[in-house]
N, C-alpha and C positions, 0 to 999 in steps of 0.2 A: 652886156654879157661879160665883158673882160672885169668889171667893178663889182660883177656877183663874184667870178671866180675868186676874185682876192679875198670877196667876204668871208667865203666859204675858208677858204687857206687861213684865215684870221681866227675863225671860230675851229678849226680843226688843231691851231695850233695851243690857243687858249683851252681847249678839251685834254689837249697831252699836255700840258704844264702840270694843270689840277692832277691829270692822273699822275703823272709822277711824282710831284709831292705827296697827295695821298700816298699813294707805296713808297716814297721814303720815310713818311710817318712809322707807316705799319709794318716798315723791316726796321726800326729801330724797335718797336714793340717784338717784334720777331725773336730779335738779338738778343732782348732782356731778359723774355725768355727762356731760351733756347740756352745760355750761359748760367741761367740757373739753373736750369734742371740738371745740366752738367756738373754743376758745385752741389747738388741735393737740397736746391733750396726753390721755390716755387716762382720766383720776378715777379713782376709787380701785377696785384692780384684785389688793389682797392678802387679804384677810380672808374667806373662804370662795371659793369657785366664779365670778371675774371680780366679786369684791366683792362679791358677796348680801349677806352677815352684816355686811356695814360701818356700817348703821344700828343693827345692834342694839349691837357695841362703843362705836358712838357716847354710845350712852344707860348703857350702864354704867360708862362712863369719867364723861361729866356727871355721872347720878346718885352717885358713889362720891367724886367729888373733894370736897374742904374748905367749909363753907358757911360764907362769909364774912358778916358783920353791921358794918355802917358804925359807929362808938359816937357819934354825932351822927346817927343816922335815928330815926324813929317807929317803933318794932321792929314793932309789931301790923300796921300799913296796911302795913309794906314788908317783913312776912313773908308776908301773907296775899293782897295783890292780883294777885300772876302766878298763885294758886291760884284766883281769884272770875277771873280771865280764860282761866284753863282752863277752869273748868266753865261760864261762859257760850260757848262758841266748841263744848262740847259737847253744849250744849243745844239749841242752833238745830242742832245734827243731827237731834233728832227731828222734823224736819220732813220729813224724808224721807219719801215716801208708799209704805212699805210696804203689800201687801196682804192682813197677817198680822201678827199680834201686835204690833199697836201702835196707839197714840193716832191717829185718826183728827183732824185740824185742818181746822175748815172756815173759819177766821179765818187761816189757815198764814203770810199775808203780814205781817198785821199782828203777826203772834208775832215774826215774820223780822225787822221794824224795830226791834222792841220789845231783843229780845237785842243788835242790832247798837250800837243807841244805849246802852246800858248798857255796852257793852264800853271805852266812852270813858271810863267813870269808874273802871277797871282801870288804864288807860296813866297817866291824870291822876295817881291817887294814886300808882302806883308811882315816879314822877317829882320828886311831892311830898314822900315821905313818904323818901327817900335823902338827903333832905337835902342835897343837890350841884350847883349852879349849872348843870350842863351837865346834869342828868338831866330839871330841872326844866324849862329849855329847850327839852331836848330834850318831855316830856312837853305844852309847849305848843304845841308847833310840831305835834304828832301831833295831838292834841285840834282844832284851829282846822282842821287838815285834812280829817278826818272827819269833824265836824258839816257841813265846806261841800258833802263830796261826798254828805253821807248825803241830802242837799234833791234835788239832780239825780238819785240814785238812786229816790228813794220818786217824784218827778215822771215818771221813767222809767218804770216800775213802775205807776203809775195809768194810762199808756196802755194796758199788756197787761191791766189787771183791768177795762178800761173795755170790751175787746175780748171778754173773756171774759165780765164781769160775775162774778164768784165769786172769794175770798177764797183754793179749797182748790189747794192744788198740783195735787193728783190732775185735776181737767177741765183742767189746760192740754194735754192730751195728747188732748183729746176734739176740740180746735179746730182742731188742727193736723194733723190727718189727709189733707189735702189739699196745705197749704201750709205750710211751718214760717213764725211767728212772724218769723225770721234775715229772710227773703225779703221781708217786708209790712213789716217797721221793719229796712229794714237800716241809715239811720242811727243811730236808737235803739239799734239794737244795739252799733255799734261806741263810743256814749256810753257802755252799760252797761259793757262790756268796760272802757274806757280807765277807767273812776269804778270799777269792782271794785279795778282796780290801785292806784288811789291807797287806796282804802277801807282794804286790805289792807296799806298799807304797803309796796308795791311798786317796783322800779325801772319806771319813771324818776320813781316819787313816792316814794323812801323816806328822807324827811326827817326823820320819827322816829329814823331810824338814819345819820344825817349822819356819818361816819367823820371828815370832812374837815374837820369843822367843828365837832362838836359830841362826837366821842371818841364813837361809839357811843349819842348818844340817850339814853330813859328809861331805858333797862335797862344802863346802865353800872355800877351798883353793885352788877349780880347777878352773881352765880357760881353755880356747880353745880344745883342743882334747881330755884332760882327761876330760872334764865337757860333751862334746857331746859324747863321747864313756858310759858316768855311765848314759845321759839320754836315747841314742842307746838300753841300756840294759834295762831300767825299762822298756821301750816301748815294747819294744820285749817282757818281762815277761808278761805285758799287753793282747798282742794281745794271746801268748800261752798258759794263763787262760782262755781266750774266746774262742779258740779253747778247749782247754782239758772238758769247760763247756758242747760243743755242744755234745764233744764225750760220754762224760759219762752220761747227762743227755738229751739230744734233740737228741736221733735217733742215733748218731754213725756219721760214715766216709763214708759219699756218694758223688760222685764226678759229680754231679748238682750247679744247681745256687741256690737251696733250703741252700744247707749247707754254701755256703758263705754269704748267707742273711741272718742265723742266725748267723754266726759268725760274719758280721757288726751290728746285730742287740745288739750284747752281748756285742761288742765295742764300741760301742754307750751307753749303759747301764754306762760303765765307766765312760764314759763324764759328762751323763747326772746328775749321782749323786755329779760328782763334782761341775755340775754350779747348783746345787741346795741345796745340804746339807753343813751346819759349821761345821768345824773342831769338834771331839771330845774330851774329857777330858781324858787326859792319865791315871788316877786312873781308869776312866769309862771302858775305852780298854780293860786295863786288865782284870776287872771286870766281861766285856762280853766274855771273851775269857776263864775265870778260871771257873767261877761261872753259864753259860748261854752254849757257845756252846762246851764244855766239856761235859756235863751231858747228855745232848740232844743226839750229838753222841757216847754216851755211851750205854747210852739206845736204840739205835735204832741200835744200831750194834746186842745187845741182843735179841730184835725183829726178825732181819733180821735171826741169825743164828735159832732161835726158828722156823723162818716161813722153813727154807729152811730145818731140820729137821723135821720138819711135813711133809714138800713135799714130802719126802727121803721116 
């Protein structure tokens, strides 16, 4: 019995891999898009049926082109770290609260931080280890950004676990039966939202990826599988902010078309801020990150524990 159950955990977790690749496929089809229509121009519209298949030539062309090696890098950290940032960016999938064949988390949050902060020393070394003044730049400018939002995030995050009391994804869905979460912190929420995008490396925070300034960031020195493996992984980060959004703020974990409509609706939100908002001023970042949604979440975690004491 114990050697079925693992099967089962084995085949459930190989089911959520594929699905999430699939859907990181087809939010970068999303993206392309979605950023055209925005420029007035249609994205890519040849490669199967109004461009279905366009993710997947995407990934055969990356994966099949030449793999370049710097002969001034640290071959081992700058062959293997876009690989330790896939499979971390994979693993905080299993937090997903299936209600079948899978690892049951009743710590789920603390797992969530634990992966997130680990993924910084992915960027860092890939950065380091290229050996190239701009990669390394670029990998410091990433790292200083994410440890500052990852503080405002987990402060974020102790006001819904202070509300809930409980670690597991699964009862945020038991609280909000009444009222979502979105409604009771709608400040809170739109801090989460704005600190996912920076977390993530996003526009109007994707300073990792400075074009303008810094030739593309940490990952300048990759090509072909380690460039589609560290984009694999942002994608993925992407889509599991928009999911962890729905859970903690919209309602929970229901398995309708409601919750995947808001979870493309949150993905979409991603997009959308990218074809519309400019890059921000990196002094600015900081700024909103030290000075803005520190305090905020400070305060309202004080609030929260004040309200849930008077409850008491």
């Amino acid at each position: 019995m114990f050697m079925y159950d693992i099967y089962m955990i084995v085949i459930g977790l190989l089911i959520l891999i594929i699905g999430v690749l699939v859907g990181v496929a087809f939010l970068t089809l999303l993206e392309r898009k979605v950023l055209g229509y925005i420029q007035i121009r249609k994205g890519p519209n040849k490669v199967g049926f109004m461009g279905i298949l366009q993710p997947f030539s995407d990934a055969i062309k990356l994966f099949t082109k030449e793999q370049t090696y710097p002969n001034f890098s640290n071959y081992l950290p700058y062959y293997f770290s876009p690989v330790i940032s896939f499979i971390l960016s994979l693993m905080i999938w299993m937090l997903i609260p299936y209600y079948f064949n899978m690892v049951s988390f009743n710590l789920g949050i603390l797992y969530f931080l634990c992966c997130t902060s680990l993924g910084v020393y992915a960027v860092m070394v890939a950065g380091w280890s290229s050996n190239s003044n701009y990669a390394l730049l670029g990998s410091l400018r990433s790292v200083a950004q994410t440890i500052s939002y990852e503080v405002s995030l987990s402060l974020i995050l102790m006001s819904s676990i202070i509300m809930v009391m409980d670690f597991n994804l699964i009862n945020f869905s038991q609280y909000q039966n009444i009222m979502w979460f979105l409604f009771l912190m709608f400040p809170l929420s739109l801090c989460w939202m704005s600190s996912s995008l920076a977390e993530t490396n996003r526009t109007p925070f994707d300073f990792a990826e400075g074009e303008s300034e810094l030739v593309s960031g940490f990952n300048v020195e990759y090509s072909s599988g380690g460039f589609a493996l560290i984009f694999l992984a942002e994608y993925s980060s992407i889509l599991f902010m928009s999911l962890l959004f729905v859970l903690i703020y919209m309602g929970g974990y229901n398995l309708n078309i409601f919750f995947y409509l808001k979870l493309t609706f949150i993905s979409f939100l991603f997009i959308w801020v990218r074809g519309t908002l400019p890059r921000y001023r990196y002094d600015k970042l900081m700024y909103l990150a030290w000075k803005s949604y520190l305090p905020i979440s400070l305060n309202f975690l004080l609030f929260f524990m004040g309200f849930k004491i008077f409850l008491m």
